[in-house]
C-alpha positions in Angstrom: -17.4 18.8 9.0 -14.2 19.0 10.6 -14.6 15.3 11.6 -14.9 15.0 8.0 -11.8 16.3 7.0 -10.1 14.8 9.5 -10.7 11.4 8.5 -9.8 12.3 4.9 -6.7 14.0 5.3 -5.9 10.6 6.9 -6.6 9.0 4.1 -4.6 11.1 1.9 -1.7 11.9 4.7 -1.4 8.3 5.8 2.3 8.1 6.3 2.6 10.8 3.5 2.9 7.5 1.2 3.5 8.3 -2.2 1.4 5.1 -3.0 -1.8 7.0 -1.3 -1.5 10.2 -3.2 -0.9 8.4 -6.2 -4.3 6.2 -5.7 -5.9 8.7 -4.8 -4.9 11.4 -7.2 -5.6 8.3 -10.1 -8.7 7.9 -8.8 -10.2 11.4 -9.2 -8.6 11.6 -12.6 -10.4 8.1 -13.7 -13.8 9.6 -12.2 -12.9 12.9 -14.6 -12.4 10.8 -17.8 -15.7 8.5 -17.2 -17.5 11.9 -16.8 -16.7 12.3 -20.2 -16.5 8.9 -21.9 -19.9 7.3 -20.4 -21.7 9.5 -23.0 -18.6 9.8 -25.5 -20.9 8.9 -28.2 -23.2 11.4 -27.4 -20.3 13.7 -27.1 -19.2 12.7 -30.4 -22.0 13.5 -32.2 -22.7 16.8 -30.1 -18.8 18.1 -31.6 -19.6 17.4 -35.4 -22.6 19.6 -34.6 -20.5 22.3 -34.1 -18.2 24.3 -36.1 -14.2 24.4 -35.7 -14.3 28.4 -35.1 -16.3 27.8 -31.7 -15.3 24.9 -30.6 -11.8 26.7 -30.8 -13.5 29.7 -29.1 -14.9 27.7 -26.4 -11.4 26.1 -25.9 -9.9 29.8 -24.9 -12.8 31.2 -22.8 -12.3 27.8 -20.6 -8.5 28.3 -20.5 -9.1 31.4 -19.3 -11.8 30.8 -16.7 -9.7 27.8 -15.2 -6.9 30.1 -14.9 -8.3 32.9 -13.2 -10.1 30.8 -11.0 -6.3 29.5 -10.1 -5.5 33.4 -9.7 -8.7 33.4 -7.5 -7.3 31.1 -4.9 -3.6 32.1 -5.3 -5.0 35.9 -4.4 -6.5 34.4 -1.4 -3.8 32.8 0.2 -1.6 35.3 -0.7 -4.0 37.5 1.8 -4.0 34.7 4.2 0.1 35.0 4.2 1.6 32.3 1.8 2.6 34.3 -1.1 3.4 31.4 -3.0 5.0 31.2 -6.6 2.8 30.8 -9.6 4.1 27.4 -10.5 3.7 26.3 -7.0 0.0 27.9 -6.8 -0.3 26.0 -10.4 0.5 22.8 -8.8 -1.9 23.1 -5.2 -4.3 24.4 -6.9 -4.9 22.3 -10.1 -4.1 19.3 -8.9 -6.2 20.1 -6.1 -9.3 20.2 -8.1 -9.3 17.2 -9.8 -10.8 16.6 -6.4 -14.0 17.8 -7.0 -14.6 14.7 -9.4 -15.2 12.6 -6.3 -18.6 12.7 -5.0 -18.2 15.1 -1.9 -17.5 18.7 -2.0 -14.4 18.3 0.6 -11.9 16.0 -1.6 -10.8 19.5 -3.0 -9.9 21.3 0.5 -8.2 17.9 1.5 -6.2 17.4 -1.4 -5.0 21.2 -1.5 -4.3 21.0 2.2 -2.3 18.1 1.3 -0.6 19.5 -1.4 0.2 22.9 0.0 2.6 21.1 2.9 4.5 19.7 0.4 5.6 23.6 -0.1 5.3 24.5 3.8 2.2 26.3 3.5 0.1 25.4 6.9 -2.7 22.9 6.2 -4.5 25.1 8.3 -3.8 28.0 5.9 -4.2 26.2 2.5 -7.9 24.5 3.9 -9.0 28.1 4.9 -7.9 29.6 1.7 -10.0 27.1 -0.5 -13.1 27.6 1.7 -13.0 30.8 1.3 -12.5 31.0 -2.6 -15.4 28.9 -2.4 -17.5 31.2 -1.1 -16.7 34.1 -2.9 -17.0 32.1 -6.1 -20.4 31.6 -5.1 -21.1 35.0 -4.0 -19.3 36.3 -7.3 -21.2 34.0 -9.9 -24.6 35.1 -8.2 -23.4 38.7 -8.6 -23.0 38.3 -12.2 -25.9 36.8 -12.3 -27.6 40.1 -10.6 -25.0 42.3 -13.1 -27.0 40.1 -16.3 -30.4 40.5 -15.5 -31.2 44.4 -16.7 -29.9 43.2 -20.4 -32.1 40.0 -20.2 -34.6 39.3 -17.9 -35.0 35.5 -18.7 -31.3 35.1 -17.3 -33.1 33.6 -13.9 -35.4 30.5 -15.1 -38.6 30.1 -12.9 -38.1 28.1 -10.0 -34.6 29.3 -9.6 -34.9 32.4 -8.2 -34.0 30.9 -4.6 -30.3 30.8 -5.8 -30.0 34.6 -6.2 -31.3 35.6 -3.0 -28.4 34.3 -2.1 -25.8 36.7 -3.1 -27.3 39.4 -0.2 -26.0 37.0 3.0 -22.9 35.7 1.1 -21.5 38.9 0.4 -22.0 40.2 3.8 -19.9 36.9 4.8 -17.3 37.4 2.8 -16.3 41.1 4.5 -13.7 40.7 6.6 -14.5 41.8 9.4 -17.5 39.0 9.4 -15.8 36.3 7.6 -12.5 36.9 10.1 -14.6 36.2 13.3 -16.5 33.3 11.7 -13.1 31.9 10.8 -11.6 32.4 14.3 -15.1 31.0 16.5 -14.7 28.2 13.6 -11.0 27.2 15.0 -12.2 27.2 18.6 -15.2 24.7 17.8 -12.1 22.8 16.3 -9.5 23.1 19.4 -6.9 24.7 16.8 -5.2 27.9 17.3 -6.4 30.8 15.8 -5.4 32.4 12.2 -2.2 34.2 11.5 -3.2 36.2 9.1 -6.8 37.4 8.4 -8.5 38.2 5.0 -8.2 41.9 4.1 -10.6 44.2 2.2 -8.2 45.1 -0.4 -6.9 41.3 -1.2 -11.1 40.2 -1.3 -11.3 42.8 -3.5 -8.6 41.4 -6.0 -10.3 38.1 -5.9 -13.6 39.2 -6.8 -12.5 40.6 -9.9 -10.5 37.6 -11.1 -13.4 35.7 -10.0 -15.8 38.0 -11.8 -13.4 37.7 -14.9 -13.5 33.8 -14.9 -16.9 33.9 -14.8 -17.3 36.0 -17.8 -14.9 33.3 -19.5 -17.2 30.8 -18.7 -20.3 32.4 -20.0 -18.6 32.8 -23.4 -17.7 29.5 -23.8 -21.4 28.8 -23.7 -22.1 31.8 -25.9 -19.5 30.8 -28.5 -21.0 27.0 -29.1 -25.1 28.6 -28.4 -24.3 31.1 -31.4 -22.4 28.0 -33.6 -26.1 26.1 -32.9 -28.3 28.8 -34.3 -29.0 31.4 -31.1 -29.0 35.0 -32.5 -25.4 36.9 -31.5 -25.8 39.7 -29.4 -25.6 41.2 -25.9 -28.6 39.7 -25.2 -27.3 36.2 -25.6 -23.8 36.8 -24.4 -25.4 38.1 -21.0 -28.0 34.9 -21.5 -24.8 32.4 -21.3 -22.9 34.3 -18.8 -25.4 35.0 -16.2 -26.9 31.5 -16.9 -23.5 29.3 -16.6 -23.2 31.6 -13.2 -26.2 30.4 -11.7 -25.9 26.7 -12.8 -22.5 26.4 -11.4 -24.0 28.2 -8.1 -26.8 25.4 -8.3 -24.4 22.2 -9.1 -21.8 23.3 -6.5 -24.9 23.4 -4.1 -25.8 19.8 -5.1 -23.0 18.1 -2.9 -23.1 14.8 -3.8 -22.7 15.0 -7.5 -19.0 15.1 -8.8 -18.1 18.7 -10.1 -22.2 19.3 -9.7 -22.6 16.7 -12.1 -26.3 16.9 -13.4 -28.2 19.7 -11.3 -25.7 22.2 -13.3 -26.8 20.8 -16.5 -30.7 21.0 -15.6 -29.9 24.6 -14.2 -27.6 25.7 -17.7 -31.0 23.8 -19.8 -33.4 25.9 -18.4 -31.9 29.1 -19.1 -30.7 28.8 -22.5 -34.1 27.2 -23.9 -35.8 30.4 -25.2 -32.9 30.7 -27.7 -31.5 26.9 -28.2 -34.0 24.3 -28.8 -33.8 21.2 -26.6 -32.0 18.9 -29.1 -29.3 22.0 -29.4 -29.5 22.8 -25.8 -27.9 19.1 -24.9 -25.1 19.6 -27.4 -23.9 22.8 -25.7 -24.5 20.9 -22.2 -22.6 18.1 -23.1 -19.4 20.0 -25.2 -19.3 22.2 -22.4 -18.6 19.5 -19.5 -15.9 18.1 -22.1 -14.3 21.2 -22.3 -14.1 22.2 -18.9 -12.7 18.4 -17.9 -10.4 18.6 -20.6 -9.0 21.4 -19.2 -9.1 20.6 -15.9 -6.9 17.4 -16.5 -4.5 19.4 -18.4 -4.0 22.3 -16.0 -3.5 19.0 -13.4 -0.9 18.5 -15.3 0.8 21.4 -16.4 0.6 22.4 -12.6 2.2 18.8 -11.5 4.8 19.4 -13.7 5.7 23.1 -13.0 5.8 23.0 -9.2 7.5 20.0 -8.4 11.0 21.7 -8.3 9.7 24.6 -5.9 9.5 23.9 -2.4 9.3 26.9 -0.1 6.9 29.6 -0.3 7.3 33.4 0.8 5.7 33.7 4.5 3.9 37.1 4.1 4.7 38.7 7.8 
């Protein structure tokens, strides 16, 4: 892994060319679009499906679980000691995950690593804070996931239930005093020096709400275009789409080699909304969904790339 990053940091870092970033950063944003238009057809059809109210609905829940995942990462570092300024954390962060179009689950750390020393946050730092907001989005999706199940027990399809026995070892990583160590015996195996500044309980804590809260933001997208497609409205169907867009983002981000999870997610999201969508309907909210949430991606790129640019130095957090 570290080997891994190395080599692309290089090719991102090489000579800190403009040129490279600029390929590079095209690239992922190319790969986002085609996401989209290799089934725009489909896509098309799936949105006249659909009425205005939800699709407009939709549109808000992702806005807001795009930007509290931001807040997610921003907490994060903040706890690692970069306090950095919204527009700043706008501009690492956004831009950042355009990365996770490329096939490879380590474009994102590299590019935010990348990006962050442009505002004099360590490498070091940035890489360690998008790891670890990783992991606790993980942990905090398969929590929800947990939170759903007493209001509908078909939340967790059969064959899935793998995922959530997850949620018991990934939590237990993510306390500090376990997740600190790892972090520090991690850095050895690496010859580099040691953290500055170690996750706390109290900042992890901040992050799993936000995370928690972009989650739910998620799930009512998919709520908001199931109910528009005929699935009865209810708690039993909000906690349906919430606990089941948790879990199939758990799965796709487990699928590595698929851009943004591309197509495990989608199986995963299927699954767990067939007893109330049927399969015809199901792909509609599939494919509207993924639009959505690269839409917004793009645009949060950016609104990020153009509100940071001017801000250079972060607050060091002592």
């Amino acid at each position: 892994m570290t080997t891994i990053l190395r080599l692309a940091s290089g090719v991102l870092g090489l000579g800190r060319r403009p040129a490279v970033r600029l390929a590079f950063g095209g690239l992922a944003a190319a790969l986002a679009v085609w996401a989209v238009t290799a089934e725009w057809d489909e896509v098309t059809a799936a949105l006249r499906s659909l009425d205005a109210w939800a699709v407009g609905l939709a549109m808000v829940a992702t806005v807001v679980n795009v930007a509290l995942a931001g807040m997610v990462w921003r907490t994060v570092l903040a706890d690692l000691g970069s306090r950095v300024p919204i527009p700043v954390a706008s501009r690492i962060f956004f831009v950042g995950q355009l990365g996770k179009y490329v096939p490879g689950s380590v474009w994102p750390i590299v590019m935010q690593a990348e990006l962050g020393r442009d505002h004099r946050v360590p490498r070091q730092r940035t890489a360690t804070a998008t790891f670890v907001t990783l992991l606790l989005s993980i942990a905090s999706a398969l929590l929800v996931v947990l939170l759903a199940i007493p209001f509908d027990s078909q939340v967790v399809p059969p064959g899935f239930e793998w995922a959530v026995v997850l949620v018991v070892p990934l939590l237990i990583a993510l306390h500090p005093a376990v997740l600190n160590r790892g972090m520090d015996a991690a850095m050895r195996l690496a010859r580099r020096e040691p953290m500055e500044h170690r996750t706390s309980v109290r900042g992890t804590a901040i992050a799993t709400v936000w995370a928690v809260g972009s989650w739910i933001g998620a799930g009512l997208q998919v709520y908001a275009l199931a109910v528009s497609l005929g699935a009865p409205a209810g708690i039993d169907t909000a906690s349906l789409a919430i606990g089941g867009y948790t879990l199939a983002w758990a799965v796709g981000f487990l699928v590595v080699v698929a851009p943004a999870g591309a197509g495990a997610r989608e199986v995963a999201l299927a699954a767990v909304l067939a007893p109330v969508l049927t399969n015809g309907e199901v792909i509609v909210v599939v494919l509207v969904s993924r639009l959505l949430f690269t839409g917004v991606d793009l645009a949060a790129a950016g609104l990020g790339l153009a509100a940071g640019h001017r801000h250079r130095v972060p607050v060091d957090v002592a």
